[in-house]
C-alpha positions, 0 to 999 in steps of 0.5 A, spaced: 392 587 796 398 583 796 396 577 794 400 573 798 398 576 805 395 571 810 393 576 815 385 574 819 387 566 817 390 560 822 394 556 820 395 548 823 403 545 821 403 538 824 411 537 826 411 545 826 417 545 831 423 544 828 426 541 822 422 543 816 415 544 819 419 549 824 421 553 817 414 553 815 411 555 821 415 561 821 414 563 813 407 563 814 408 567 820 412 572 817 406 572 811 401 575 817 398 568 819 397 565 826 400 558 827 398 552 831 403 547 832 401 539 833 406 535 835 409 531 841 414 536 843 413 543 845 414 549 841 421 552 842 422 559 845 425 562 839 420 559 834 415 563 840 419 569 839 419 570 832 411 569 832 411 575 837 417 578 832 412 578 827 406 580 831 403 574 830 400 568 836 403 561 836 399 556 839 400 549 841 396 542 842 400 535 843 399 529 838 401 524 837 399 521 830 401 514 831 394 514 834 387 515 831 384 517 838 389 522 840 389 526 832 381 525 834 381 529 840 387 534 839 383 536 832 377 537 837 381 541 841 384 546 836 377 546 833 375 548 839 379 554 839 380 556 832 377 557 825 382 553 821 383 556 814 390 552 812 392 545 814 399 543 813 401 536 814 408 536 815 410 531 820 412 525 817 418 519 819 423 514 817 425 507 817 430 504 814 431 497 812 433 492 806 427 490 803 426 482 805 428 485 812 423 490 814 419 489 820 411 489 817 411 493 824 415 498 822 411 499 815 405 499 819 409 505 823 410 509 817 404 509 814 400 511 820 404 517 821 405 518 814 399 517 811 393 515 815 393 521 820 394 525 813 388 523 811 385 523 818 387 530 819 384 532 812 378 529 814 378 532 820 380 539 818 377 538 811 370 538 813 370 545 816 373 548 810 369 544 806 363 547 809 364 554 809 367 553 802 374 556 803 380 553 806 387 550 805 391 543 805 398 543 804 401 536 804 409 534 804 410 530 799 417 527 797 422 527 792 420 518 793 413 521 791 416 520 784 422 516 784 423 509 789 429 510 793 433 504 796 432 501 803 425 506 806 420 503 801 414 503 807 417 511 806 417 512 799 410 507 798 407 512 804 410 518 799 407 516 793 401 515 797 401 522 799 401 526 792 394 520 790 391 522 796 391 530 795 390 529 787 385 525 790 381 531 795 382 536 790 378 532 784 373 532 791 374 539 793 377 543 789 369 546 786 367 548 793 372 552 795 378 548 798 386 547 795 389 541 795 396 542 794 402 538 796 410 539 797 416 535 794 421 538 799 428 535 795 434 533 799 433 539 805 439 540 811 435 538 817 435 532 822 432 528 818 438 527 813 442 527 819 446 521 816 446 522 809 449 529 811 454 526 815 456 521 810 462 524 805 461 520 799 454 520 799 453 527 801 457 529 795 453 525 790 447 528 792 450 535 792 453 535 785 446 533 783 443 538 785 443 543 779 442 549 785 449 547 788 447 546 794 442 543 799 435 545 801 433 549 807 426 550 811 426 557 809 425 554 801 419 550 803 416 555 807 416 560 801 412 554 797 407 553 803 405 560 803 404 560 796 399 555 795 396 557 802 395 563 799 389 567 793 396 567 789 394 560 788 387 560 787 386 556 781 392 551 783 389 545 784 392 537 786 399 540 784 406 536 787 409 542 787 417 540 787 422 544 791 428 540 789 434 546 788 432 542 781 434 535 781 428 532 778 430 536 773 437 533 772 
């Protein structure tokens, strides 16, 4: 049996749309999983066609994860619908700042998206898995769960935050059948680094840093997603799996 084949399991991908979670969405797609999406937006057409390209079913519930009570009642309703096999917490954002200057308001913004509704998701997804004693959590974390960045230090405090946390489920869950892993994506060519791409002088030291030669796509952290979703990582446990092209390696 192909180890890496998730057919017969539903996967939940925060931000799952567009940019990185889109390409995740995809890959688990093509690896036999059903898919449901939460995020503020719909789920565009093509992603809907590449789900029935691949045979499998898309499903979609809105959220809003700067609000408890909606990532309450969206996980309620998912839950409602389907059993939850893998939990991939994509969805993060970013505010840039010097640090004397950042409003506690933004801080307070980012870590609710990138770190309380994590955790209230791991909570909320978690539980079942735990019950029944088999399941999966991937969490994204980010090249800034390792080094500090300059100007997004609600971001990178978040991120560091982020690989703790899924150490910290694993050293929980890990004997009861549930993974914990996380992703670090590199410096990934999505909208999110829409300013760094259009940037000639900082766009070109970031690439020649990169021992792979160039910038990552969301097809790359798709691979790694399947991967630790999979019984090909059985026994991978509370790992930050970089997906860097190589550039923490540099």
């Amino acid at each position: 049996m192909n180890p890496f084949d998730l057919t017969g399991t539903t996967a939940v991908v925060t931000g799952g749309g567009r940019g990185l979670g889109a390409g995740i969405s995809r890959s688990l797609l093509d690896a036999g999983a059903d898919v449901v999406v939460m995020s503020r937006g719909d789920v565009p057409s093509e992603l809907r066609e590449h789900a029935a390209a691949a045979g499998g079913t898309i499903d979609h519930e809105q959220c809003d994860l700067a609000s408890d009570g909606d990532i309450a009642r969206a996980a309620s309703a998912v839950l409602a619908r389907h059993q939850v096999d893998i939990l991939v917490n994509n969805a993060g954002t970013q505010e840039r700042y010097p640090a004397v200057e950042f409003p506690l308001e933004a801080w307070d913004r980012v870590l609710q998206v990138n770190l309380r509704s994590v955790f209230q998701l791991c909570q909320l997804f978690g539980a079942p898995m735990v019950e029944r004693g088999e399941g999966a959590v991937v969490n994204v974390a980010s090249l800034l769960s390792f080094q500090g960045g300059i100007t997004v230090p609600a971001y990178a405090a978040s991120k560091g935050a982020v690989a703790q946390l899924t150490k910290a489920l694993c050293n929980e869950w890990a004997g009861r059948g549930v993974n914990v892993n996380a992703v670090a994506p590199g410096y990934m060519a999505t909208d999110m680094n829409e300013a760094l791409l259009d940037d000639p002088v900082r766009s070109a030291q970031i690439s020649s840093r990169i021992p792979a030669g160039r910038w990552g796509a969301p097809a790359d952290m798709g691979g790694a997603v399947v991967f630790l979703a999979s019984r090909a990582a059985a026994y991978v446990h509370g790992q930050v799996l970089a997906v860097d092209g190589g550039w923490l390696a540099r």
